[in-house]
N, C-alpha and C positions, 0 to 999 in steps of 0.2 A: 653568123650573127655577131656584129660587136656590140659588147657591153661596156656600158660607162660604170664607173666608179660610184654604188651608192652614196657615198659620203659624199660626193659631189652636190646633189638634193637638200636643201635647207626648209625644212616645212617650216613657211609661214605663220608668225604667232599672228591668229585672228581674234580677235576681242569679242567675248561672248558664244563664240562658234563652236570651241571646244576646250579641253580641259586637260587634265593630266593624261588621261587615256591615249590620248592621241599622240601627245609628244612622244611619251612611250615606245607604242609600238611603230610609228617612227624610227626611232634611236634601234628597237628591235632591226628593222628591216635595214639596216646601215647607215640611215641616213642623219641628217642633223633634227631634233624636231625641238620644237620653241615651243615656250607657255606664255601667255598672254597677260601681263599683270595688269592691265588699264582700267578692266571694271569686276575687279577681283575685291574684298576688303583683306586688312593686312590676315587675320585670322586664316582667311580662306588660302590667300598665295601660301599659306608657312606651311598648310596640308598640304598643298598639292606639289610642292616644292620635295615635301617627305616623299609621296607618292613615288618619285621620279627616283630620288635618289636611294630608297630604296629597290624600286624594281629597275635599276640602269647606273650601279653604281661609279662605275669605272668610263663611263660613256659621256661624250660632247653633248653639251643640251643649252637651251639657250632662253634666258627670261629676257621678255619685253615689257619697257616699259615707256609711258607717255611723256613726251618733258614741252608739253605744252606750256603756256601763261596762261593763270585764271583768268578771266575777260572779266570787264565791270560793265554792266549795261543801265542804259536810263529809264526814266521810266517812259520819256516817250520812246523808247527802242522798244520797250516791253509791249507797249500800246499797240501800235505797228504791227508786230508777231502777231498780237491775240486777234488782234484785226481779220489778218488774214485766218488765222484759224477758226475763228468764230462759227461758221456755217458746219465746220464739221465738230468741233465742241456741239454743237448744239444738235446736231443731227445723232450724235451718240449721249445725251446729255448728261456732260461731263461738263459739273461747274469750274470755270476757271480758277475758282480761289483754293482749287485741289493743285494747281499746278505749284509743284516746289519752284522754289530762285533759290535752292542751294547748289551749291558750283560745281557740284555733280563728280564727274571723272578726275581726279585728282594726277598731278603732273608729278614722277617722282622727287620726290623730299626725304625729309629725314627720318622718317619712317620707316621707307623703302628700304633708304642703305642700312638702319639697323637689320633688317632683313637681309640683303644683303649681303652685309659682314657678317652674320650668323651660318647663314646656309653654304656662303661661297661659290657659289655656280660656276661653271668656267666659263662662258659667255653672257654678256650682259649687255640686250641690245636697246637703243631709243629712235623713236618715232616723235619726227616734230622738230630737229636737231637735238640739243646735249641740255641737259640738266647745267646748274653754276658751277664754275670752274672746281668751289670745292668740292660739291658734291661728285664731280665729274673724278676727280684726282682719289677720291675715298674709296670710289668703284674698281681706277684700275689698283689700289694698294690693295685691295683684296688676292688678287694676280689675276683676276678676271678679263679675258679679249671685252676691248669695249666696241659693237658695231652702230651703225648708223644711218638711215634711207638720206639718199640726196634723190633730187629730181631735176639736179641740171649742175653744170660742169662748176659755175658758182660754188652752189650749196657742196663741192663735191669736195674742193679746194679747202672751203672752211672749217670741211671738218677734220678734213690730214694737218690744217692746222692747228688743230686743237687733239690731237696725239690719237685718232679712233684709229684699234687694229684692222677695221675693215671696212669698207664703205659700201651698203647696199644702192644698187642702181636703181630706181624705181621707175619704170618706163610706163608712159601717159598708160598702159594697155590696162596696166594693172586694176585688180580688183580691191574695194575698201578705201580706208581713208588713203589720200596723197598725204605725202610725205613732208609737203612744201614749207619749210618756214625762213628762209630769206627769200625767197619767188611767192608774186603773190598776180603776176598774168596769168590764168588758165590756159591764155590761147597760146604762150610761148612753147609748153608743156612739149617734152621729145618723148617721141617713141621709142622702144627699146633699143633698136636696132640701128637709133643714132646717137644714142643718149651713151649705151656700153662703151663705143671705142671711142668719144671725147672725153669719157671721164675717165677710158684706161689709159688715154695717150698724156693726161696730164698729172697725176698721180701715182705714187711709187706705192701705196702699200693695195692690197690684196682688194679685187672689187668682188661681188656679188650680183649677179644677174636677177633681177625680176620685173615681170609684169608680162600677162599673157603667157605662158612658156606650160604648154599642155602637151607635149608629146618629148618624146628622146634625140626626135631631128631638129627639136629649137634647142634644147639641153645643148648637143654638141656646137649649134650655130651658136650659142651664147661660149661655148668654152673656148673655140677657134678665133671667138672677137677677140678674147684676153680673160672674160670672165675666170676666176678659180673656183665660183661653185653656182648654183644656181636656188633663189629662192622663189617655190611654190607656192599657189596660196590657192585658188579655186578648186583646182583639180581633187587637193586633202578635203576641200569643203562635202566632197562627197563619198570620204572614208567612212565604212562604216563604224567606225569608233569619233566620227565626228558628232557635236551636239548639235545641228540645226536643228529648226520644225521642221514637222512635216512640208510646209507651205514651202518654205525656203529651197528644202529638197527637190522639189515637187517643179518648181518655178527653174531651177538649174539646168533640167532634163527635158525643157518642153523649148517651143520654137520663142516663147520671149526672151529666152539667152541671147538671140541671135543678133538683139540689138541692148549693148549697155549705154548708160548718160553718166553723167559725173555731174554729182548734184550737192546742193548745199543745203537743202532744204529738212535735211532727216538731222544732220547733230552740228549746223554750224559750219562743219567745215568741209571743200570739196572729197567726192568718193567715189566712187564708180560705182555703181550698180545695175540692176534688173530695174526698168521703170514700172512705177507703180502708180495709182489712183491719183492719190498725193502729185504726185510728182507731176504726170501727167496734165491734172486739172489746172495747176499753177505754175507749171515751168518749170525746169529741174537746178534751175539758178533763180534765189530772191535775193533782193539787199532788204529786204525785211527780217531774213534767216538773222535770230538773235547768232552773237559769235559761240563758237566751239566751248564748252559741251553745251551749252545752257539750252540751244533749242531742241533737244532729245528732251528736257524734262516736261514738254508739251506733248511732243509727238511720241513720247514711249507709253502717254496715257492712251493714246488713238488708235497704237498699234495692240494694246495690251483688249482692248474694247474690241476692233475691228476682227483680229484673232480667235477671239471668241464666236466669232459669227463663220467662223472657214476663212476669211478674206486676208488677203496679205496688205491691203489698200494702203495702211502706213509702215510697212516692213521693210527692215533695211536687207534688200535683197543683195548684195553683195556678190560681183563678180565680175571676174576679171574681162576682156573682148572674145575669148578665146573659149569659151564656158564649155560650150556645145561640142570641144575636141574631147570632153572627160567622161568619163563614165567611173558609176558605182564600182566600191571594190573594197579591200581590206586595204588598209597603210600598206601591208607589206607588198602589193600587189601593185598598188599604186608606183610604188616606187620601183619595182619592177619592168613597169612597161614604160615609166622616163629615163632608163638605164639600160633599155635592151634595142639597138636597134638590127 
């Protein structure tokens, strides 16, 4: 049997899916494991942040963060959404004047980096590209590796421009949000397995492998590409120290795994998931979807309602094309059988 290098493994920070726990025992089981800052408030990151560094002091850990643009929308944009959502507002009846237009998921700021510069983490990753140059430069004076998702040779380019110690691959397979913020064709979108060796063949510092990557035999095809480490994201979704619902669990392990969509319709912006009711009845692409975060502050009422009845109908089921290769397990186990073959 050969074994790969735990360390090699970068568990995926997933936004809402799990919590300090996991990064945790992760970093227990050797591998790298990420906290998810996106829809954390600052009080709650600075716990969980403790969390970590007390039970993993000496160990590689990685905070993520969002460096989206807040979106301004109008109000006939607004109209349009509610439009569409109307029949199901009203089928749960949930008055529209309940829905916030506050700008929701906050893009790291100055906040963060106080954070930031307080805690010190020794990885400090973003999702969406890079925060403004200052903010960017205040991150690595901390001495912090700064990483970054590209989703095409482009985006890959711009960012070793912009000095990141590592650039995460993110291939179409992947599960949750894309990465995408100088691409904005869906259909251009590369699979891992061609995305890895143009973004290693033109960049000098250190790439990261994801999307799809559920067994030890894609681990090693992504390390043979050029990859130096591999990030995971579905597989951990079924650690038992991850926070999904039941539903979401439930949905991972059954035969709708078998087909994911990449949809815009749950928070604005594209993602891959498990189709759901939602998606299904209206197409899993709308140019109605208000932009990123603002249409989750509709649809987190529909799923927060629909949940309550068992139904996942508005839930962001989350996963990668590769779902059905994972099975239930502890982190450390996980990371075991993507490190043994």
């Amino acid at each position: 049997m050969i074994t790969l290098n735990p360390s090699a493994i970068i568990q995926a920070p997933m936004a809402g899916a799990h919590d300090a726990e996991l990064t945790i025992a992760v970093c227990q089981a050797g591998g790298i494991g990420s906290l998810p800052a996106a829809m954390l408030s600052a009080e709650k990151l600075c716990h969980e942040i403790e969390r970590i560094q007390q039970a993993i002091p000496s160990h590689l850990y990685n905070i993520n963060f969002f460096a989206h643009q807040t979106p301004t929308v109008s109000n006939e944009e607004l109209q349009q959404w509610l439009a569409l959502l109307n029949p199901y507002l009203q089928e749960y009846q949930i008055n529209p004047d309940l829905i916030s237009t506050a700008p929701g998921r906050q893009p790291f700021n100055e906040e963060s980096l106080a954070i930031i510069e307080h805690y010190r983490p020794p990885i400090v990753s973003f999702h969406f590209g890079l925060p403004e140059a200052k903010l960017l430069q205040a991150v690595k004076a901390t001495g912090a590796q700064v990483w970054s998702s590209a989703t095409s040779v482009v985006e890959a380019r711009w960012l070793e421009s912009r000095g990141v110690d590592a650039i995460i691959a993110q291939g179409f397979e992947a599960g949750g949000h894309r990465g995408m913020f100088l691409e904005t064709d869906i259909s251009q979108q590369m699979g891992l397995w061609s995305l890895l060796p143009n973004i290693v063949r033109v960049v000098k510092c250190p790439v990261i492998a994801a999307g799809g990557i559920s067994n030890s035999t894609m681990v090693h095809m992504a390390l043979q590409l050029g990859a130096k480490a591999v990030q995971v994201g579905t597989a951990f979704l079924l650690a038992y120290e991850s926070k999904i619902n039941p539903l979401h669990r439930a949905a991972l392990q059954s035969s709708r795994a078998e087909h994911t969509v990449i949809t815009n319709l749950l928070s604005g912006r594209y993602a891959r998931g498990i189709a759901n009711r939602f998606i299904a009845e209206c197409g899993p692409i709308s140019t109605d979807a208000l932009a990123f975060p603002l249409a989750s502050n509709a649809v987190s009422l529909l799923k927060i309602a629909s949940e309550k009845l068992g139904k996942d109908d508005f839930s962001s089921l989350w996963a990668g094309q590769n779902a059905l290769l994972n099975k239930e397990g502890s982190a450390q186990e996980i990371v075991q059988r993507l490190t043994s073959i």
